[in-house]
N, C-alpha and C positions, 0 to 999 in steps of 0.2 A: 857302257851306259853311265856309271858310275863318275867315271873321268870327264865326258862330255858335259852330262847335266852340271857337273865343281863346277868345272872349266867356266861354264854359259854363267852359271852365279857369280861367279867370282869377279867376271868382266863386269857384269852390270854392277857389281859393290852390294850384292846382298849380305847380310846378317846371316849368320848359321848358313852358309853357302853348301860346306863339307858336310857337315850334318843331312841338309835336304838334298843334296845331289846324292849321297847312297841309302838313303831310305826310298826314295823316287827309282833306284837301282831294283834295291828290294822287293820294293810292292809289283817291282815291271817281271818279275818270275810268276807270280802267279799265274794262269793260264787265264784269259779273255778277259779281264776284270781288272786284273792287276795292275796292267798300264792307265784304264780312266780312273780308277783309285788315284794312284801316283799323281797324275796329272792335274785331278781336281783337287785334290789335300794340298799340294805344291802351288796350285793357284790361289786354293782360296788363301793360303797363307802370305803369298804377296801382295796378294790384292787389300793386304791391312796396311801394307807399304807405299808411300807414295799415290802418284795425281795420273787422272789420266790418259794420255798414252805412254805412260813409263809402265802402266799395268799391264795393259796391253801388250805391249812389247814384252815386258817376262813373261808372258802369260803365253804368245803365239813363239816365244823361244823352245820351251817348255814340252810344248804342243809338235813343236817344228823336230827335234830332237825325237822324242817318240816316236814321231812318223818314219824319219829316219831310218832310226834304229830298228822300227817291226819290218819294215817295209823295205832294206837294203842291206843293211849288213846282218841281221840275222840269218835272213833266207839262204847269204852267199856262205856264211858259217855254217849253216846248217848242211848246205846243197854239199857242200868241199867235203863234211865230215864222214853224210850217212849215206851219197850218193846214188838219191832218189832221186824222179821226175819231182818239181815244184807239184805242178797240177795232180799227179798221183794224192803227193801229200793232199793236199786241200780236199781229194776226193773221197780221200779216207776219213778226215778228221767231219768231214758233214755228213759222209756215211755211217760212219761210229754214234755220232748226235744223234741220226734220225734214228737208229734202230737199239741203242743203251744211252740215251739223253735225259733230261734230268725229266721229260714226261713219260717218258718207257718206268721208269723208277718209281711214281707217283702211285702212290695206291689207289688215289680217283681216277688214274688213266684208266680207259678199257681194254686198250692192249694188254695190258698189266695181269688181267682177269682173264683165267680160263672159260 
């Protein structure tokens, strides 16, 4: 992720390229969040740069790479390593939300309450 995001800066001639391609690595670890973090801080930062469709263009490079990366070589990294169904996964991680999610957790929930 790291390498891509450089790589995509670098071609365009951004400023602090190295810098923003592994901090946009960084924030993309966090679990659901991490990536529109990455994405919007990486954006708003170029979007101080330049006219536009040259925003644009970094902007949907940026956006284009994340997708990428959640959306294809993760899944194929992950599938090779821990040798689960996809679908399994995805039916766990909404079945884990629904039933210890951050409203299970809430003290105002009523689940919450005996």
């Amino acid at each position: 992720m790291a390498t891509l995001n450089t790589v995509a800066l670098l071609v365009l001639g951004i400023d602090y390229a190295i810098l923003l391609g592994i901090t946009g690595a960084m924030l993309n670890v966090i679990p659901f969040i991490g990536g529109i973090a990455g994405v919007a801080s990486r954006s708003w930062l170029l979007w101080q740069e330049g006219h536009g469709l040259a925003r644009r263009v970094r902007s949907g490079d940026l956006l284009a790479i994340q997708l990428a990366d959640n959306n294809f070589i993760i899944p194929k990294i992950v599938a090779s390593k821990v040798k689960i169904n996809a679908l399994f996964s995805i039916v766990v991680v909404i079945a884990g939300n629904a039933l210890w999610g951050w409203p299970a957790c809430s003290s105002r929930s009523r689940s919450w309450r005996l």
